[in-house]
N, C-alpha and C positions, 0 to 999 in steps of 0.2 A: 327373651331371656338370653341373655349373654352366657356362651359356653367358654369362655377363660378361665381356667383354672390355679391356683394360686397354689407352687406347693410347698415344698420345704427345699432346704439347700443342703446338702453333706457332701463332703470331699473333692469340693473344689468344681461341683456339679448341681443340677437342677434335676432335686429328688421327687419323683410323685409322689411315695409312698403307698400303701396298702390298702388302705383301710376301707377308704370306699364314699367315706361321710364328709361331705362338705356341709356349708354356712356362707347365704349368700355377703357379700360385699355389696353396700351401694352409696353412691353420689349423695350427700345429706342433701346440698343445693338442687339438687331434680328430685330425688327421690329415687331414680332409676337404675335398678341394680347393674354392675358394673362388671363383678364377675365373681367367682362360687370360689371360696379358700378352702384349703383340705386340713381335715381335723385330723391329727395323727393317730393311729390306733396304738397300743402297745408297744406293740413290734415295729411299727415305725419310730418313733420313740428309743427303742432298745439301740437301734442302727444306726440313727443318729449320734447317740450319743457314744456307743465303739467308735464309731468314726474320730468322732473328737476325743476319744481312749487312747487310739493307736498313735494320732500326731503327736499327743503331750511331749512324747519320751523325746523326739526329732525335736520337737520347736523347745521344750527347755535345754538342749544344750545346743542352740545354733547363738550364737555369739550375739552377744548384747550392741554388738555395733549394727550387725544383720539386723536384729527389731528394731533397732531406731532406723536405720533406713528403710525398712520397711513402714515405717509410721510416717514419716515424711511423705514417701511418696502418696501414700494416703491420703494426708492432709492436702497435699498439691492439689490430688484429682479431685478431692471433694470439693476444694474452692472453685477450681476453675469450672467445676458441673452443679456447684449447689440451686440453681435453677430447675432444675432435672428432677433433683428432689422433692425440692417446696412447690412443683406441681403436682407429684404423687401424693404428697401430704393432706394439698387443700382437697385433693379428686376423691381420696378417703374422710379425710375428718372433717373436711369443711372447714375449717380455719381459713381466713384470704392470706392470699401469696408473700404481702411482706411480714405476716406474723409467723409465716411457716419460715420465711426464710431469717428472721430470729431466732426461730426455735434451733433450724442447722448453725447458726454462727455461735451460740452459745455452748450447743455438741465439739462444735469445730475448738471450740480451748479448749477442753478436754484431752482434745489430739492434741492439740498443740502442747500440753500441759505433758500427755506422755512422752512425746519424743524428747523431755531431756530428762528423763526418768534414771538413769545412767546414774546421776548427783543422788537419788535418793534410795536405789538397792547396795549401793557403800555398804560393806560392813564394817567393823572398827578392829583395831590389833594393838594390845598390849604385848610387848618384849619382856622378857624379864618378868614377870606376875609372880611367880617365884622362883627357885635356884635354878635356873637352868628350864624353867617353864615358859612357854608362850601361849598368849590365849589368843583368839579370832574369833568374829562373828561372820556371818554370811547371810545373807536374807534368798529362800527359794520360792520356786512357783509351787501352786496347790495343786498342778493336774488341769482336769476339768472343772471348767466354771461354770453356771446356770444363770440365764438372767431373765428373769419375767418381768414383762414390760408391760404400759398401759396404753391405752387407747391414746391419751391426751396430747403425747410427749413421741410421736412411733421413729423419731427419730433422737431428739434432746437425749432423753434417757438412758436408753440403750448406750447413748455414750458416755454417759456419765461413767460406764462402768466396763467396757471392752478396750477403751484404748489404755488404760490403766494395766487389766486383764491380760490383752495381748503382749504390750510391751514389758510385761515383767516375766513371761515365758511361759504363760497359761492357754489352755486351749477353751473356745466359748461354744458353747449350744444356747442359741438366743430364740425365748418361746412371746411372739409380738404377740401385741392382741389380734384376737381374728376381725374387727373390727375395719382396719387398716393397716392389712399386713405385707403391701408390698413393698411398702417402705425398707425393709427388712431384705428383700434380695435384691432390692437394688444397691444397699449397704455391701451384700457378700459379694456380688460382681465386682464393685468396685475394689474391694481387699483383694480381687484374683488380679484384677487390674494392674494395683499393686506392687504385686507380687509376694504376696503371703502364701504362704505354702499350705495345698491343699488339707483341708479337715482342722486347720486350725479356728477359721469362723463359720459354723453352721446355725441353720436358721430351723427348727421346728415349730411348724405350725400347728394350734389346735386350741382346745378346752382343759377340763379340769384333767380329762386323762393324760396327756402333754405336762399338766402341771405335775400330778403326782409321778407320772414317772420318774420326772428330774428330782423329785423330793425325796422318792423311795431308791434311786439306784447307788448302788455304792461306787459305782465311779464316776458321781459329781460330789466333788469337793467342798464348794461352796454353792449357796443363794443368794442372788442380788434378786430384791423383787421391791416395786414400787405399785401400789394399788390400793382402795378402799380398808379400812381400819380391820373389817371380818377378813380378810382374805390375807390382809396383813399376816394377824393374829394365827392365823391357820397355818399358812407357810413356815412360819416362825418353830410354830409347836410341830409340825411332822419332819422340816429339815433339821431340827435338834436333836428330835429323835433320833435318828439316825446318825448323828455324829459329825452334822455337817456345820458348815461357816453359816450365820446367815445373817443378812443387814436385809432388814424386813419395813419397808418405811410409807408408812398407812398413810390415814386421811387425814384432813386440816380444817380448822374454821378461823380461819386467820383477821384478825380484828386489826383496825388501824383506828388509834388513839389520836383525837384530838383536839389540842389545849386552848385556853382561849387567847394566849397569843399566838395562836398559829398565823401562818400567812394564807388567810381562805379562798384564794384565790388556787395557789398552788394543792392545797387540800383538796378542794374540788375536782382540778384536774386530774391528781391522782387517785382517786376514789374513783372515778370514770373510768380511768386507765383499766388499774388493777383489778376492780369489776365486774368489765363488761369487754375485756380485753379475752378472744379467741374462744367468746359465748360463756364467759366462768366456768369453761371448765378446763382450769388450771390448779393445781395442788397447793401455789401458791396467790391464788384470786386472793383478794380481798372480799368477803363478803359481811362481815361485820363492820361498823365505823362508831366509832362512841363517841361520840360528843360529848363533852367536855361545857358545861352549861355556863355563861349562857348563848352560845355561839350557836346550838342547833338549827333555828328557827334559817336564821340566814343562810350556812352551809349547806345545808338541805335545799335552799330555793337555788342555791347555782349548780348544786351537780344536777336537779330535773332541768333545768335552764340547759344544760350542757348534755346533759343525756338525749333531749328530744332534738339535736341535730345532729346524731348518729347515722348514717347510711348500712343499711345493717341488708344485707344480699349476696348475691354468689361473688365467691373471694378470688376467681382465677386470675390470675394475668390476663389482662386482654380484655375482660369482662366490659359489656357494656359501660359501665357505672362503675369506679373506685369504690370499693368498700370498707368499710370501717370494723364491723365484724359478718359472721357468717354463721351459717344456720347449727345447729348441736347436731352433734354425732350420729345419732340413731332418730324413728321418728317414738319407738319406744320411751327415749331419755328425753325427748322430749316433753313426750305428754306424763313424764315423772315430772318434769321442771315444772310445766305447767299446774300441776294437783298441787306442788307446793305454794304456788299464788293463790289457789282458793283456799287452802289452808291458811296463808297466813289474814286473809280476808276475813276469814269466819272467825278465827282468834281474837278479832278486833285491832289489830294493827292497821294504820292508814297505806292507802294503797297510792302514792303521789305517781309512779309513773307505771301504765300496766303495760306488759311485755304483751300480752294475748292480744295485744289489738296492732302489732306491727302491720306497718305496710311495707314488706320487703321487696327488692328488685332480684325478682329473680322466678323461679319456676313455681306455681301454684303447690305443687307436690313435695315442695322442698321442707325440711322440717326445723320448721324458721319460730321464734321464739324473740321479740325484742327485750331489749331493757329493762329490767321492774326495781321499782325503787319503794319500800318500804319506810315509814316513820312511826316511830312509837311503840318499836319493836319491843316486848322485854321476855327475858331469859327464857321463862314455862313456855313459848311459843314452840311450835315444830321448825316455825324456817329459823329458827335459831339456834334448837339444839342440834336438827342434820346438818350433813353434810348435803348440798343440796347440787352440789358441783354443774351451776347453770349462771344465768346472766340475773342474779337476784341479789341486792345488795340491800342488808336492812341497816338501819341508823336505831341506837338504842343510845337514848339521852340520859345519862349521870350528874352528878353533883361537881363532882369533886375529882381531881386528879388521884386520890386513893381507891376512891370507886371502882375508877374505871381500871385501876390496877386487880383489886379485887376480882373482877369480874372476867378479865383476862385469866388470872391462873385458878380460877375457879371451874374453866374450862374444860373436860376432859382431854382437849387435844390441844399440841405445843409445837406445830407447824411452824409460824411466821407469824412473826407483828410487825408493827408498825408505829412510831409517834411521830407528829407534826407537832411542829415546838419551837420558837427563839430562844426559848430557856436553857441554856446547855447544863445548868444541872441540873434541871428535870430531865432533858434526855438522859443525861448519864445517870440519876437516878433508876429510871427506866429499866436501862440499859442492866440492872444489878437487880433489882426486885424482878422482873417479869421472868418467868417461866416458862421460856419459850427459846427452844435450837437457835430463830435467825431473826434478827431484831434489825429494822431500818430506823432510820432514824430523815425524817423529812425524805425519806424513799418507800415508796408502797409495796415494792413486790423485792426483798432485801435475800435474790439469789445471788448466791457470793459466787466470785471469781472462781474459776477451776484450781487454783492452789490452796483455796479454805474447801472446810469440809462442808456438806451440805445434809442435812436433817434433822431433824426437828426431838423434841422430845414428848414425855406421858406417852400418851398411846398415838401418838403419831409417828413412834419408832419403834419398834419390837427387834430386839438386839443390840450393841452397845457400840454398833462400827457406824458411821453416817458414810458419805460417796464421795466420791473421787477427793484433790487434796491428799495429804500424808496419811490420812487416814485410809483411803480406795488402797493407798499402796502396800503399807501394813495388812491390811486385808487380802489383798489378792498374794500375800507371800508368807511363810514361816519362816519363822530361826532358828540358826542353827547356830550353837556356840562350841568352838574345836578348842582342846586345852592337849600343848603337843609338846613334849620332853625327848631331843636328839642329844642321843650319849656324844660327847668327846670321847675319844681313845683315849686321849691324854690326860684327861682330867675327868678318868671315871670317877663317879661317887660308890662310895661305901654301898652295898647292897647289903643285908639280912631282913628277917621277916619285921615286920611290925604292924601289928594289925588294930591299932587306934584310924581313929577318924582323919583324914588327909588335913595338915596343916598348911599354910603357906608360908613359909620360911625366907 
């Protein structure tokens, strides 16, 4: 048993904390626990987040050129060490080394996206608005920010929503999952790196009590949280309660649509890709594909064609063997994954390709899961109304390109879609009917660039902000609108009372 301990970060330090209660960490590719993360108690929790109390007042008035240079150099370090990283990543979550290191280049525009953030906290100023009247706006920070993060994402995510955060003059208290959480202080070293001024980025680690604290304290401002639709749902309704910000952004069953002019070649690929790509569990997998009749029969024999030459085993650098994906996170969410293949077996859905019988390269104890490809999926099933968030992709066969529109927004969750199509006004049909946040279009996994907004809609969103983009910035700031009347001597106006409703003249 490994005595490494994982704890929290506050003011520009490496905090134990109190409480006493850890939760091991372990290697998904061995099995082999790697080292015990600390759950915060209350009062760890309480301290962390003064910490990042006391900096706010310092870091909102240190001058907007100071944060951008501070974000640059960020950016710098994280490019030139993002290796450093996407080994931490695969060593917690199993993902292999070049998916992790997508996951950082895609965090990494984020940063990038912040450091010219300068163009987008502008306020506006009218002269003249009335006699002798000038109006202003200003855009400010919130304080403390909160951001709970998930296991999937221990690096993407979290940036989705701090380099926004920081750069607009906010202070962050970031709660990882305990699952993979050193990702997280190797994140705050690097801002001390920096040179971000201490207690602006802290890391609390822990469970639900870590969760509610940041829900129930009054000096967090806002919630950023990305997680399962219940937990969504929950954050949403106890940080409202309280009077705070919150962009709450749940689960997905994200379907890709397609037509029977598609090109099934590249269908196929992408259906693999988005899939089976970092073991499905991504927010934006693909795990539904609707076929669009009468193409099923074929599509279907090239993605098992293309699925059974996966190399699916431990993702490190270096690893004996390249790998293609890697084992699921826990051996718990494993054997979830797994009960959903008998599930969908007993439902009567065809079972074409079965994950439970991989032969992985790698450690006996690893909690390895291959590929499963399902046909003849239809809606009443289990693997198609969960959330199943593993390497399970079902094919459910429709008629008609209305169907399968039908069937998409009939969905309770509005994650990500997808359509394969030469048709450009069927895409753009698509594109206008579906009920869905982020719509690709002949792209499977349709995560937008850091300067569009990213989240979904129904209950795959709970609150009305999505991340990063114009929208993260709006969010992590309030307005202020100043309306200001300087007398001339020379040309005082008339003063006596009048007490109607203020005109503009």
């Amino acid at each position: 048993m490994s005595s490494t301990t994982i704890g929290h970060w506050a003011d520009g330090a490496a905090y134990a904390g109190t409480s006493g209660r850890t939760a091991p960490v372990t290697n998904p590719a061995t099995g082999v626990e790697s080292g015990q993360v600390a759950l915060a108690s209350e009062a760890d929790a309480h301290h962390v987040i003064a910490v990042a109390h006391r900096a706010a007042r310092e870091w909102r008035t240190t001058s907007l050129a100071k944060r951008t240079q501070v974000m640059f150099a960020f950016r710098e370090l994280l490019n030139s060490r993002k290796d450093e990283l996407a080994a931490l990543i695969t060593a917690e979550h199993g993902k292999v080394h070049s998916d992790a290191l997508g996951e950082i280049a895609r965090g990494q525009e984020v940063v990038e996206f912040a450091c010219g953030i300068g163009h987008l906290l502008k306020g506006g100023h009218s002269q003249g608005a009335s006699s002798g009247v000038d109006v202003h706006s200003v855009r400010q920070p919130l304080g403390v920010v909160g951001i709970i993060s998930p296991f999937n994402f221990p690096a993407m995510v979290p940036m989705w929503f701090f380099p926004v955060a920081i750069a607009a003059g906010n202070t962050v208290v970031l709660k990882p999952s305990e699952k993979d959480p050193s990702a997280s202080l190797w994140i705050a070293q690097l801002w001390k790196e920096a040179g971000l001024p201490d207690g602006v980025f802290n890391v609390l680690q822990g469970d639900k009590t870590a969760v509610d604290a940041l829900l129930q304290s009054p000096d967090v401002a806002s919630i950023s949280f990305v997680g399962s639709t219940p937990i969504a749902e929950y954050v949403y309704e106890q940080a409202s309660r309280t009077g705070k910000r919150v962009q709450a952004l749940g689960g997905a069953k994200n379907h890709m649509v397609v037509l029977p002019d598609a090109d099934l070649d590249l269908a196929a690929d992408s259906a693999v890709n988005a899939g089976y790509g970092s073991a499905g569990e991504r927010c934006m997998a693909i795990s539904v594909l609707v076929a669009v009749e009468p193409v099923a029969d074929e599509l279907v024999a090239r993605i098992a064609d293309r699925t059974r030459t996966l190399v699916i085993g431990d993702g490190s650098a270096g690893a004996a063997q390249e790998s293609d994906m890697g084992p699921l996170v826990t051996r718990e969410h494993r054997d979830k994954v797994a009960g959903f293949v008998e599930s969908g077996q007993q439902a009567g859905a065809k079972l074409v390709v079965d994950g439970r019988e991989v032969q992985a390269q790698g450690e006996d104890a690893g909690f390895w899961l291959g590929p499963t490809l399902f046909d003849h999926v239809t809606p009443d099933m289990e693997i198609y109304r969960e959330e199943i968030f593993g390497p399970v992709l079902s094919v459910v066969r429709v008629a008609s390109y209305d169907e399968a529109v039908a069937l998409v927004n009939s969905n309770p969750y509005g994650n990500g879609t997808a359509i394969f199509t030469n048709d450009g006004g069927a895409a753009r049909l698509y594109e206008e009917e579906v009920e869905v946040g982020m719509i690709g279009v002949n792209v499977p996994i349709p995560v937008p660039v850091s300067y569009y907004s990213f989240g979904g809609w129904k209950r795959s969103l709970f609150g009305d902000t999505h991340a990063h983009g114009t929208e993260g910035v709006h969010f992590f700031t309030r307005g202020k609108v100043v309306t200001s009347r300087w007398i001339n001597p020379a040309a005082r106006p008339e003063g006596g009372l009048e007490l109607g409703f203020p005109r503009h003249d």
